[in-house]
PDB file of N, H, CA, C and O in Angstrom:
ATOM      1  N   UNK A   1     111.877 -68.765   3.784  1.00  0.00           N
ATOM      2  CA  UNK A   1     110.844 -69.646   3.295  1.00  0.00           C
ATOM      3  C   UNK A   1     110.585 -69.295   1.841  1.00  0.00           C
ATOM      4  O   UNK A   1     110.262 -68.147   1.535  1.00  0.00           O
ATOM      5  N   UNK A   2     110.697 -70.100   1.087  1.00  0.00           N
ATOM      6  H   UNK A   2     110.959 -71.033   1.336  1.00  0.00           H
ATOM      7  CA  UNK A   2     110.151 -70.144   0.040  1.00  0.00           C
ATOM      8  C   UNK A   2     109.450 -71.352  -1.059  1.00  0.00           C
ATOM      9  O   UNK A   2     109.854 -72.505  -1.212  1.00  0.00           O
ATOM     10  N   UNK A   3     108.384 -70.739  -1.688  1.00  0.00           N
ATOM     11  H   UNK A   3     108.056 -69.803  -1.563  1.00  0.00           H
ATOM     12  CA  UNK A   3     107.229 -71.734  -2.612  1.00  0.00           C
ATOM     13  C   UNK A   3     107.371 -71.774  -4.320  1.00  0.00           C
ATOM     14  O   UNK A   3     107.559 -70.843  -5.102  1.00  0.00           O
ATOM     15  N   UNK A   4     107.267 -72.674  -4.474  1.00  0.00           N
ATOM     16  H   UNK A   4     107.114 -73.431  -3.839  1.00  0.00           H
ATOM     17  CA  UNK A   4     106.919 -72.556  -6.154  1.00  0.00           C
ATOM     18  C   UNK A   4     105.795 -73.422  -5.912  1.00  0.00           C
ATOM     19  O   UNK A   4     105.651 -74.160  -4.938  1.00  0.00           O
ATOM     20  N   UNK A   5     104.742 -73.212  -7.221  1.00  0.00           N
ATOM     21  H   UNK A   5     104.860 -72.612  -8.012  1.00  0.00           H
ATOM     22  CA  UNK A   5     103.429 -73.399  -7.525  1.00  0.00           C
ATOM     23  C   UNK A   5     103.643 -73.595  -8.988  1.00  0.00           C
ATOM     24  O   UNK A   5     103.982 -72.800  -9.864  1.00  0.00           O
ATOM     25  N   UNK A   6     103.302 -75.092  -9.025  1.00  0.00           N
ATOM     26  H   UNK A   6     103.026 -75.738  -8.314  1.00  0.00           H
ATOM     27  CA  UNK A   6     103.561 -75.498 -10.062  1.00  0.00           C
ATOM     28  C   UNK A   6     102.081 -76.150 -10.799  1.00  0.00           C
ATOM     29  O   UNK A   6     101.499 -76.977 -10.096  1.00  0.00           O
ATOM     30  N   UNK A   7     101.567 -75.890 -11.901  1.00  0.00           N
ATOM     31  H   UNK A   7     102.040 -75.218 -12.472  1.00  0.00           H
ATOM     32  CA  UNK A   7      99.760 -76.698 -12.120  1.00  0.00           C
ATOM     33  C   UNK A   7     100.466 -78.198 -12.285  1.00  0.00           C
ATOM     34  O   UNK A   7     101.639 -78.334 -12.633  1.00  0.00           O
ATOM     35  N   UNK A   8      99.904 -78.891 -12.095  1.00  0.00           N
ATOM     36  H   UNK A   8      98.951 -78.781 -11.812  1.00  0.00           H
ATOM     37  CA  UNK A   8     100.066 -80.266 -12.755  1.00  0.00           C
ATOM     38  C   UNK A   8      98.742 -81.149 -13.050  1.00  0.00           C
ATOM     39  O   UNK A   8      97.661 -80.799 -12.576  1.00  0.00           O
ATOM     40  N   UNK A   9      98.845 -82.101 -13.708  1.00  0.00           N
ATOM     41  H   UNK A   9      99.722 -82.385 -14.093  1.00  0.00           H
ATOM     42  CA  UNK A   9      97.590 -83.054 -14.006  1.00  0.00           C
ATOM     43  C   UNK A   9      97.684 -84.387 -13.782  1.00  0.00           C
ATOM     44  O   UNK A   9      97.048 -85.295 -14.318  1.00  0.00           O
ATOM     45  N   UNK A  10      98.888 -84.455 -12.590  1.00  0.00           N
ATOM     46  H   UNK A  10      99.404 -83.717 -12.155  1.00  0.00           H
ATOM     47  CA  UNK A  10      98.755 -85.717 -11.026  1.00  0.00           C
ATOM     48  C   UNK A  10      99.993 -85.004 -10.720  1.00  0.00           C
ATOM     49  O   UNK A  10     100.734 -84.381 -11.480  1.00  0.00           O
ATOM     50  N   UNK A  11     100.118 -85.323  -8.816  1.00  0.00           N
ATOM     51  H   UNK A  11      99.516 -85.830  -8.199  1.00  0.00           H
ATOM     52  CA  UNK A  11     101.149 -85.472  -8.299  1.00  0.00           C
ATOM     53  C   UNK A  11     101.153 -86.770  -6.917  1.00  0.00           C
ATOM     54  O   UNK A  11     100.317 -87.578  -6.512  1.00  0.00           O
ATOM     55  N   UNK A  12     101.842 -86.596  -6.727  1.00  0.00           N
ATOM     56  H   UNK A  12     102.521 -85.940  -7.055  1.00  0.00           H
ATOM     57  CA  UNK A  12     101.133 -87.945  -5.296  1.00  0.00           C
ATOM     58  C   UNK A  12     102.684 -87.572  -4.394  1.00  0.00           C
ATOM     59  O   UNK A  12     103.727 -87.150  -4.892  1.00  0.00           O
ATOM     60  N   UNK A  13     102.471 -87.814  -3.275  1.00  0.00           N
ATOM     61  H   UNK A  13     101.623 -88.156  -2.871  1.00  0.00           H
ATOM     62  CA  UNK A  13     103.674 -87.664  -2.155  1.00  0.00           C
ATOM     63  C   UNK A  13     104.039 -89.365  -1.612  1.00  0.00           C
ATOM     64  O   UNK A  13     103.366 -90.368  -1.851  1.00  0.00           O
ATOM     65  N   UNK A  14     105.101 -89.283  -0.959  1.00  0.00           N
ATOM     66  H   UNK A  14     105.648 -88.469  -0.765  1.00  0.00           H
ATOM     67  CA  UNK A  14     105.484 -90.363  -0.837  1.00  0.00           C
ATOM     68  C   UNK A  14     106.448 -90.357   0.640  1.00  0.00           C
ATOM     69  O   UNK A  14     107.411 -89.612   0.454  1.00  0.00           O
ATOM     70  N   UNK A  15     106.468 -90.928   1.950  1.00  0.00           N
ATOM     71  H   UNK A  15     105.686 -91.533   2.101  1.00  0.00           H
ATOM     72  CA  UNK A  15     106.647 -91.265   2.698  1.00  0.00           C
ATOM     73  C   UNK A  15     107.030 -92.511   2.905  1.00  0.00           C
ATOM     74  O   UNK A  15     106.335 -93.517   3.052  1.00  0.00           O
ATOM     75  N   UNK A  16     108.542 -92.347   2.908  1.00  0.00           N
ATOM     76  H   UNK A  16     109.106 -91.530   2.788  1.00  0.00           H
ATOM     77  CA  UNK A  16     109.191 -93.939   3.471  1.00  0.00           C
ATOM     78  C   UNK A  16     108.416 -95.245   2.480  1.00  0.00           C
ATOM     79  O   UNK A  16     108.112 -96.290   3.054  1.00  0.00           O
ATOM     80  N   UNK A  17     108.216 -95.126   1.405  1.00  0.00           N
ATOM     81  H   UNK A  17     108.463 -94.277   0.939  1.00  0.00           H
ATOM     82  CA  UNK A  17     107.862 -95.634   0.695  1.00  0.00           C
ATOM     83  C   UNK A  17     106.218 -96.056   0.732  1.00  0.00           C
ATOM     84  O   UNK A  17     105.724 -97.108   0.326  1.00  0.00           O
ATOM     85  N   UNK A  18     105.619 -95.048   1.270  1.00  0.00           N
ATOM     86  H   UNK A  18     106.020 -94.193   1.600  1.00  0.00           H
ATOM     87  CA  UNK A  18     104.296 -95.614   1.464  1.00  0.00           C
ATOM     88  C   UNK A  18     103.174 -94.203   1.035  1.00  0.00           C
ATOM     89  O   UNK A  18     102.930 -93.189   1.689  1.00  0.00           O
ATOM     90  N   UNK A  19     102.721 -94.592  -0.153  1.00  0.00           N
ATOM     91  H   UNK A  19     102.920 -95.416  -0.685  1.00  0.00           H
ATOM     92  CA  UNK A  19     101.615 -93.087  -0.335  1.00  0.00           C
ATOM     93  C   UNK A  19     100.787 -92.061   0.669  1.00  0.00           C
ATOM     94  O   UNK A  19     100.294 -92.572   1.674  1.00  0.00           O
ATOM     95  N   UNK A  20     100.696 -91.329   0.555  1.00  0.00           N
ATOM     96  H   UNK A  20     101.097 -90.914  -0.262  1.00  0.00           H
ATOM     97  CA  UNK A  20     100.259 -90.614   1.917  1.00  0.00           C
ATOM     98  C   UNK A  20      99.604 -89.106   1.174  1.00  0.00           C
ATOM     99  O   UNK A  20      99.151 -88.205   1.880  1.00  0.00           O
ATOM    100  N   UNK A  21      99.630 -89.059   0.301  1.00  0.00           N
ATOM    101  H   UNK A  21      99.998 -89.791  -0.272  1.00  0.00           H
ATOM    102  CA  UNK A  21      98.797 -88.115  -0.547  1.00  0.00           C
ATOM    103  C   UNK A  21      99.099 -88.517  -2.285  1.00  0.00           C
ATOM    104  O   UNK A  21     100.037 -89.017  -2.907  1.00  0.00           O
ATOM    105  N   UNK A  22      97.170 -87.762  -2.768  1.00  0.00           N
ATOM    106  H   UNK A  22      96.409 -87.356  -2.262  1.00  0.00           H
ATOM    107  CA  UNK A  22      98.021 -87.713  -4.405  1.00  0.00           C
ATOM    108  C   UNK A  22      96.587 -86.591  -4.777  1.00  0.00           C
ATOM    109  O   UNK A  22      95.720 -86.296  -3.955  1.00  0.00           O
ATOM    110  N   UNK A  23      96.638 -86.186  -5.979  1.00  0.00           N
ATOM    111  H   UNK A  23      97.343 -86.426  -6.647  1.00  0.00           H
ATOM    112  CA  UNK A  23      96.047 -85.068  -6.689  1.00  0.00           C
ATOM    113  C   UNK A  23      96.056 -85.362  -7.969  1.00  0.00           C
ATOM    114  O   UNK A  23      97.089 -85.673  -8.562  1.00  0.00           O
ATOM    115  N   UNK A  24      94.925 -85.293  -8.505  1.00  0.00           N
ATOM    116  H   UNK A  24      94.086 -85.041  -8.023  1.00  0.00           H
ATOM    117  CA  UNK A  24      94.595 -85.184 -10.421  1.00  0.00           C
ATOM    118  C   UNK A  24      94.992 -83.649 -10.672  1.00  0.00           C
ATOM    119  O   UNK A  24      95.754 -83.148  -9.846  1.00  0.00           O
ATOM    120  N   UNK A  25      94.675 -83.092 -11.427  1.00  0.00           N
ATOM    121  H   UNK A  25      94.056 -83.500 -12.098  1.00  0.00           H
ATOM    122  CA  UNK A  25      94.718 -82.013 -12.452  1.00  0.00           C
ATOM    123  C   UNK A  25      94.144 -81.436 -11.227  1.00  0.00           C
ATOM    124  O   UNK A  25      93.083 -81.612 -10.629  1.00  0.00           O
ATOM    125  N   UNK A  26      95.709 -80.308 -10.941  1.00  0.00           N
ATOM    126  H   UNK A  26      96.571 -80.165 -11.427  1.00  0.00           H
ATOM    127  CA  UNK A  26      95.325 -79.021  -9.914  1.00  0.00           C
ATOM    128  C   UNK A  26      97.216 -78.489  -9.679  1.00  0.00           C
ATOM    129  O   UNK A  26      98.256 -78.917 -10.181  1.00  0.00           O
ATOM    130  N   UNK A  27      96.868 -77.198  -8.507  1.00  0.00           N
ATOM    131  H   UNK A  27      96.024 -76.850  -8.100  1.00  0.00           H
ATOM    132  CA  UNK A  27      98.367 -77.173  -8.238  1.00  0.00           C
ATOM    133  C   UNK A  27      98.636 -77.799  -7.293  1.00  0.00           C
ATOM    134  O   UNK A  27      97.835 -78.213  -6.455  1.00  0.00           O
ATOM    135  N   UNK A  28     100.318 -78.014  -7.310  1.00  0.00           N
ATOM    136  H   UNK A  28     100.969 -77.677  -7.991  1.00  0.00           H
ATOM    137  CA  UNK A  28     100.789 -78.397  -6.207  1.00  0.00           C
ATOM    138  C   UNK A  28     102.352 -77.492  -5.676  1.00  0.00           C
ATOM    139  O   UNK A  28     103.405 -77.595  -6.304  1.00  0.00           O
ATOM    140  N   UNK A  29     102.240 -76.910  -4.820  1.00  0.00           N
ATOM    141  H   UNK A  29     101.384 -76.826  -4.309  1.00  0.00           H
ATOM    142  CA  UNK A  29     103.059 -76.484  -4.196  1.00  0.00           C
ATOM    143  C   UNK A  29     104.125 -77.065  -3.223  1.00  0.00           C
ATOM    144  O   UNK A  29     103.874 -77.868  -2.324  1.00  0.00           O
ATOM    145  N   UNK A  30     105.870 -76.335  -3.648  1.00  0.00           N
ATOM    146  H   UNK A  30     106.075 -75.683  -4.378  1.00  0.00           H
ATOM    147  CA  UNK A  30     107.006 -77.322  -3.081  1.00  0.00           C
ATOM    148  C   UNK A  30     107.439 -75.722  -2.691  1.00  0.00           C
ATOM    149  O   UNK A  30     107.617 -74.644  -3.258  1.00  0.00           O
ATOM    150  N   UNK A  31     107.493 -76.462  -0.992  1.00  0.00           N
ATOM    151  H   UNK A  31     107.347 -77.338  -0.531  1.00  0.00           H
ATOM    152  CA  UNK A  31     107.362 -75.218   0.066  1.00  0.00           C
ATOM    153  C   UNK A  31     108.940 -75.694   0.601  1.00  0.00           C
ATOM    154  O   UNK A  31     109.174 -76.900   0.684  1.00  0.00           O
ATOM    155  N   UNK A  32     109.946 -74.743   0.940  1.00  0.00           N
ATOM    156  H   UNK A  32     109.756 -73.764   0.873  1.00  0.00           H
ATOM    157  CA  UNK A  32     111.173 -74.951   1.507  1.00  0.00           C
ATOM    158  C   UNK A  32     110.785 -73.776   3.011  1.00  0.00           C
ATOM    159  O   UNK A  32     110.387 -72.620   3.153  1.00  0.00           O
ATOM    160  N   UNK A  33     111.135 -74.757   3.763  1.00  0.00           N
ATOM    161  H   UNK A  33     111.459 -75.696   3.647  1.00  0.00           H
ATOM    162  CA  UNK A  33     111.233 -74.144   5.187  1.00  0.00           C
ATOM    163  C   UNK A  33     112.756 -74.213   5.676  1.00  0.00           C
ATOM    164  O   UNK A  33     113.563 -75.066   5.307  1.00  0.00           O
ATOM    165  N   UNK A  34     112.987 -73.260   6.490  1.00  0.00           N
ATOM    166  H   UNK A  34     112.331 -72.567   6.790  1.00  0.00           H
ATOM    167  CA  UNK A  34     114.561 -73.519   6.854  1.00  0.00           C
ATOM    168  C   UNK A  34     114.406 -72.820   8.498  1.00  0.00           C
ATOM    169  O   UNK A  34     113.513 -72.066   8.885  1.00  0.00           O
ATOM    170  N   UNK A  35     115.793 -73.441   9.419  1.00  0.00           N
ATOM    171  H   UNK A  35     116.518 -74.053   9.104  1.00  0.00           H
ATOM    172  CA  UNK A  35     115.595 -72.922  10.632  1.00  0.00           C
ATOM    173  C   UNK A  35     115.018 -71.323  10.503  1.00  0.00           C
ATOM    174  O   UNK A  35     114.683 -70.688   9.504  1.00  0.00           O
ATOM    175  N   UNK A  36     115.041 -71.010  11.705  1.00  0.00           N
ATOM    176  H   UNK A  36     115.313 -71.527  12.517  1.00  0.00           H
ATOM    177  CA  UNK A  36     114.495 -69.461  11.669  1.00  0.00           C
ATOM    178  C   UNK A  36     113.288 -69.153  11.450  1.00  0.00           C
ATOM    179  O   UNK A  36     112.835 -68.068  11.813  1.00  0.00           O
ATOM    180  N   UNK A  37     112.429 -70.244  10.692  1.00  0.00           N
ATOM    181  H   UNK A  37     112.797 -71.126  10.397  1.00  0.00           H
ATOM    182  CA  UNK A  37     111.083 -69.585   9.722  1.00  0.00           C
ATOM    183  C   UNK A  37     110.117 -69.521  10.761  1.00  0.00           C
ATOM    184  O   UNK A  37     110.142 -70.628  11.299  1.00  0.00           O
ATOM    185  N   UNK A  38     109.373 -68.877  11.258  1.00  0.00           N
ATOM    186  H   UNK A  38     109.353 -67.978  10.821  1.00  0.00           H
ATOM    187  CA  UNK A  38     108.066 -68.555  11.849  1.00  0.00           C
ATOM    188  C   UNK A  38     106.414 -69.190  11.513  1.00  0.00           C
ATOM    189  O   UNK A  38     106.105 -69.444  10.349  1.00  0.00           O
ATOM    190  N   UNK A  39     105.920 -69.298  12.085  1.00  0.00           N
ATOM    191  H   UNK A  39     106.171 -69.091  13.031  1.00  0.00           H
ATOM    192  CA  UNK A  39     104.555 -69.740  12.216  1.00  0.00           C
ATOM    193  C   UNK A  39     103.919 -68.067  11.445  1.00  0.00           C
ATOM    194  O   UNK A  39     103.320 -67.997  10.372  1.00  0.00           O
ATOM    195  N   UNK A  40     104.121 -67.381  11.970  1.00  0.00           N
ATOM    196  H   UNK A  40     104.608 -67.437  12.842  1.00  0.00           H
ATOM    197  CA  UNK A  40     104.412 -65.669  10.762  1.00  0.00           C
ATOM    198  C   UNK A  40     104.781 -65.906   9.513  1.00  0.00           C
ATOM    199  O   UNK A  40     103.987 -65.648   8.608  1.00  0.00           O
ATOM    200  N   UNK A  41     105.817 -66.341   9.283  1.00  0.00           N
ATOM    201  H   UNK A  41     106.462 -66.551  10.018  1.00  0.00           H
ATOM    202  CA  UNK A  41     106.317 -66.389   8.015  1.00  0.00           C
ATOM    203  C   UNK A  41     105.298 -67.159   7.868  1.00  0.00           C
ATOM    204  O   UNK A  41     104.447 -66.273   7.780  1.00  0.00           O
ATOM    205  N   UNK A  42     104.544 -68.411   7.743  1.00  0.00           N
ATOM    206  H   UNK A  42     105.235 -69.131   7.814  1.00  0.00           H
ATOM    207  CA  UNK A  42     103.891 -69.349   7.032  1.00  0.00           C
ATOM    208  C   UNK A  42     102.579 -68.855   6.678  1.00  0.00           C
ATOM    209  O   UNK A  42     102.037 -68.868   5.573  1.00  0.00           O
ATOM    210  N   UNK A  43     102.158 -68.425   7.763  1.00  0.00           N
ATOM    211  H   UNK A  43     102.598 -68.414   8.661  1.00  0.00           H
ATOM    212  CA  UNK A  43     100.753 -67.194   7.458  1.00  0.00           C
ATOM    213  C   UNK A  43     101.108 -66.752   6.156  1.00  0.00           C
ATOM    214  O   UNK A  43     100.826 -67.270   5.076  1.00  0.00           O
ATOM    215  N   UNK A  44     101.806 -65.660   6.417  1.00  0.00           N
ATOM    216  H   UNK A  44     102.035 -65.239   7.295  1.00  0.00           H
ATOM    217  CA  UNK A  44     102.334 -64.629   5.507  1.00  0.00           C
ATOM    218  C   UNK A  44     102.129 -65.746   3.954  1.00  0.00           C
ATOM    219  O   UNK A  44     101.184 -65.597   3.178  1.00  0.00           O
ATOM    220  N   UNK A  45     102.769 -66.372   3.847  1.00  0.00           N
ATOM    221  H   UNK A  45     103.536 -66.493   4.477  1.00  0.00           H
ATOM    222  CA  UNK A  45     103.182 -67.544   2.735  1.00  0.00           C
ATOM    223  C   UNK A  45     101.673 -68.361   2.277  1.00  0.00           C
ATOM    224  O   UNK A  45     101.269 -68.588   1.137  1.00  0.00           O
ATOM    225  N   UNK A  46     101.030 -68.695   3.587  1.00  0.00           N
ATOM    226  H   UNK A  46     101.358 -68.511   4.514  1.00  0.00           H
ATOM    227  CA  UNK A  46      99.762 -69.250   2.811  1.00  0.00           C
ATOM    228  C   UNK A  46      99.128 -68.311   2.417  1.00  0.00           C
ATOM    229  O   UNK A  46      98.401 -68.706   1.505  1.00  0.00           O
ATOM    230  N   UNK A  47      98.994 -67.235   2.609  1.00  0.00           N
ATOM    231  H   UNK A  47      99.584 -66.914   3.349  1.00  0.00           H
ATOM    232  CA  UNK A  47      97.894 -66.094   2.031  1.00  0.00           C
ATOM    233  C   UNK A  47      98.472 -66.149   0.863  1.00  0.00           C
ATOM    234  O   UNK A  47      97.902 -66.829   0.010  1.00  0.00           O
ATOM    235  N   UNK A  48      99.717 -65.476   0.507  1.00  0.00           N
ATOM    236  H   UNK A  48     100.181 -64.923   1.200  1.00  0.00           H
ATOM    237  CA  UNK A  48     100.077 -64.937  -0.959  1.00  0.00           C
ATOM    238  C   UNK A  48      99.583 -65.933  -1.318  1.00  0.00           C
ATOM    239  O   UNK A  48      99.213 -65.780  -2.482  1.00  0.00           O
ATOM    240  N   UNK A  49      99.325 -67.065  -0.893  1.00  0.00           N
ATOM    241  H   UNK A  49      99.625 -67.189   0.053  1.00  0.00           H
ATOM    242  CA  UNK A  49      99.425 -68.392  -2.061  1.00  0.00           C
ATOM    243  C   UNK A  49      98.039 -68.555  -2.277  1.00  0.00           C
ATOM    244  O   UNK A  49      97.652 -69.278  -3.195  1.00  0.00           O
ATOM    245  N   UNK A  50      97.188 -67.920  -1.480  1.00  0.00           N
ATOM    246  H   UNK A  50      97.502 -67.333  -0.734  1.00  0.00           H
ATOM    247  CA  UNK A  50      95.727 -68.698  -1.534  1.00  0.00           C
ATOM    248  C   UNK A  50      94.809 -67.584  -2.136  1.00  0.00           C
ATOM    249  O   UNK A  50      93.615 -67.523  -2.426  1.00  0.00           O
ATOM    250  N   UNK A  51      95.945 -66.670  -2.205  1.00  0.00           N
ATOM    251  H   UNK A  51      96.916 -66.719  -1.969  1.00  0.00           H
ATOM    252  CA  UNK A  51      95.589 -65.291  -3.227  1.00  0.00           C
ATOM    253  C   UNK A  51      96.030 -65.098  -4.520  1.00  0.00           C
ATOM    254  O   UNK A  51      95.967 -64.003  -5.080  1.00  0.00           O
ATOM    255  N   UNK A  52      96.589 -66.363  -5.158  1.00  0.00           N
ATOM    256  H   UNK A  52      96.640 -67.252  -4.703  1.00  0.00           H
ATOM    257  CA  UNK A  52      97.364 -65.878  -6.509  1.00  0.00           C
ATOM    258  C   UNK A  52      96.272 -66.175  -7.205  1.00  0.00           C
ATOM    259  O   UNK A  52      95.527 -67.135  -7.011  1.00  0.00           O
ATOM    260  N   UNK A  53      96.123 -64.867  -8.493  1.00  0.00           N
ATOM    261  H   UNK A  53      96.728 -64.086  -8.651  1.00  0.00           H
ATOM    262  CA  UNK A  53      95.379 -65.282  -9.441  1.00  0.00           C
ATOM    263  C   UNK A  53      96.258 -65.738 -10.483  1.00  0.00           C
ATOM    264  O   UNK A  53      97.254 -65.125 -10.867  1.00  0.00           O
ATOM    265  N   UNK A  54      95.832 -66.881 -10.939  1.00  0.00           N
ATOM    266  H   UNK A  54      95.022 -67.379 -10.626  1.00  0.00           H
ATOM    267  CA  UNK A  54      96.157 -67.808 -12.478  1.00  0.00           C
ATOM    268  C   UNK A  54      95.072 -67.518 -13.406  1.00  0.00           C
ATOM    269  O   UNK A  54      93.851 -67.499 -13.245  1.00  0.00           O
ATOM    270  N   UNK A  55      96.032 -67.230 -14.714  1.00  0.00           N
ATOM    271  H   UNK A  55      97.024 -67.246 -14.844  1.00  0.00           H
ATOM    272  CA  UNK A  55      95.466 -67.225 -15.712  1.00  0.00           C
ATOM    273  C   UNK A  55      95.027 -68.899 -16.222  1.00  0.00           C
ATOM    274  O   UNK A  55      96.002 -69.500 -16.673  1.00  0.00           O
ATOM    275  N   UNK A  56      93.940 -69.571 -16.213  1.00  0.00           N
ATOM    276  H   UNK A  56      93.148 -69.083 -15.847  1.00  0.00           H
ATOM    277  CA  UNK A  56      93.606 -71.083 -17.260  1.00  0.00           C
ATOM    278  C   UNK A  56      93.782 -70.542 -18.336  1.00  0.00           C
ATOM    279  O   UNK A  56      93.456 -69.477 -18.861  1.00  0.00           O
ATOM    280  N   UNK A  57      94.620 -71.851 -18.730  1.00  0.00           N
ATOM    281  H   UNK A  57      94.884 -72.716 -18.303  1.00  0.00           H
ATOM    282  CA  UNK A  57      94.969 -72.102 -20.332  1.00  0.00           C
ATOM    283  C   UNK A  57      93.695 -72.537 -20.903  1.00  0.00           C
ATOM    284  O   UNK A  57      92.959 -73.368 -20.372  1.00  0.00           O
ATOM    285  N   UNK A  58      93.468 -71.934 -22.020  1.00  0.00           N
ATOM    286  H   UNK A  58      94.067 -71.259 -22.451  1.00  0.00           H
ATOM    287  CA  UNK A  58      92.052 -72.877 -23.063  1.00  0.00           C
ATOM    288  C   UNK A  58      92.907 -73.856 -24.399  1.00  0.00           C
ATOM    289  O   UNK A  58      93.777 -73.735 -25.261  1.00  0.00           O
ATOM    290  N   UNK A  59      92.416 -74.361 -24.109  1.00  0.00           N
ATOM    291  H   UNK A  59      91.709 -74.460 -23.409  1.00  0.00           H
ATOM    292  CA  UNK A  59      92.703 -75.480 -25.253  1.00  0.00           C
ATOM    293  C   UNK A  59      92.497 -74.971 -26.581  1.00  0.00           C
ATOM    294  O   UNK A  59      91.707 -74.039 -26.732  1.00  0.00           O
ATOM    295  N   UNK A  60      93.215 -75.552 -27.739  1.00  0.00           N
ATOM    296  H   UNK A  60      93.857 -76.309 -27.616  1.00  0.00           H
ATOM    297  CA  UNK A  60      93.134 -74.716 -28.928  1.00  0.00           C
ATOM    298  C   UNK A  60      93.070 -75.896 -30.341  1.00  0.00           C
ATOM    299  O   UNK A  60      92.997 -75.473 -31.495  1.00  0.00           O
TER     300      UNK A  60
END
Protein backbone atom coordinates (compact mmCIF):
# COMPACT_ATOMS: atom_id res chain seq x y z
CA UNK A 1 0.00 0.00 0.00
CA UNK A 2 1.03 3.11 -0.77
CA UNK A 3 -0.06 7.21 -0.53
CA UNK A 4 1.07 10.42 -1.86
CA UNK A 5 -0.42 13.63 -0.37
CA UNK A 6 -0.53 16.09 -2.57
CA UNK A 7 -2.06 20.11 -1.29
CA UNK A 8 -4.14 21.29 -4.04
CA UNK A 9 -6.62 24.30 -4.50
CA UNK A 10 -9.55 21.90 -6.22
CA UNK A 11 -9.70 18.34 -6.96
CA UNK A 12 -13.05 16.52 -7.72
CA UNK A 13 -13.33 12.54 -8.42
CA UNK A 14 -15.11 11.13 -11.08
CA UNK A 15 -17.08 7.86 -11.49
CA UNK A 16 -18.22 6.48 -14.80
CA UNK A 17 -18.59 9.83 -15.78
CA UNK A 18 -20.62 11.17 -13.06
CA UNK A 19 -19.11 13.49 -10.04
CA UNK A 20 -19.15 11.84 -6.83
CA UNK A 21 -16.75 14.03 -4.86
CA UNK A 22 -14.79 17.46 -5.15
CA UNK A 23 -12.61 19.75 -2.68
CA UNK A 24 -11.41 23.57 -2.80
CA UNK A 25 -8.02 24.39 -1.37
CA UNK A 26 -6.93 21.32 0.89
CA UNK A 27 -5.09 17.87 0.47
CA UNK A 28 -5.91 15.20 -1.45
CA UNK A 29 -4.55 11.89 -1.20
CA UNK A 30 -3.91 9.03 -4.19
CA UNK A 31 -3.89 5.81 -2.16
CA UNK A 32 -2.70 2.50 -4.23
CA UNK A 33 -4.03 -0.67 -2.70
CA UNK A 34 -2.92 -3.98 -4.13
CA UNK A 35 -4.00 -7.72 -3.39
CA UNK A 36 -2.58 -8.76 -0.05
CA UNK A 37 -3.22 -5.30 1.70
CA UNK A 38 -5.00 -5.59 5.08
CA UNK A 39 -7.66 -3.68 6.85
CA UNK A 40 -4.05 -3.40 9.22
CA UNK A 41 -2.24 -2.07 6.64
CA UNK A 42 -4.96 0.75 6.10
CA UNK A 43 -5.09 1.62 9.83
CA UNK A 44 -1.51 1.71 9.86
CA UNK A 45 -1.74 4.16 6.57
CA UNK A 46 -4.58 6.38 7.85
CA UNK A 47 -2.78 7.29 11.01
CA UNK A 48 0.63 8.21 9.40
CA UNK A 49 -1.57 10.27 7.27
CA UNK A 50 -3.77 11.95 9.79
CA UNK A 51 -0.51 12.58 11.65
CA UNK A 52 1.62 14.38 9.10
CA UNK A 53 2.67 17.68 10.04
CA UNK A 54 2.81 20.28 6.97
CA UNK A 55 4.61 23.12 6.92
CA UNK A 56 1.81 26.29 5.24
CA UNK A 57 3.32 28.24 2.75
CA UNK A 58 2.85 32.22 3.49
CA UNK A 59 2.45 34.23 0.70
CA UNK A 60 5.12 36.76 -0.13
Amino acid sequence: MRAVVQRVSEAFVTVEGKETGRIEKGLMVLLGVETGDTEKDAAYMAGKIAKLRLRMRTKR
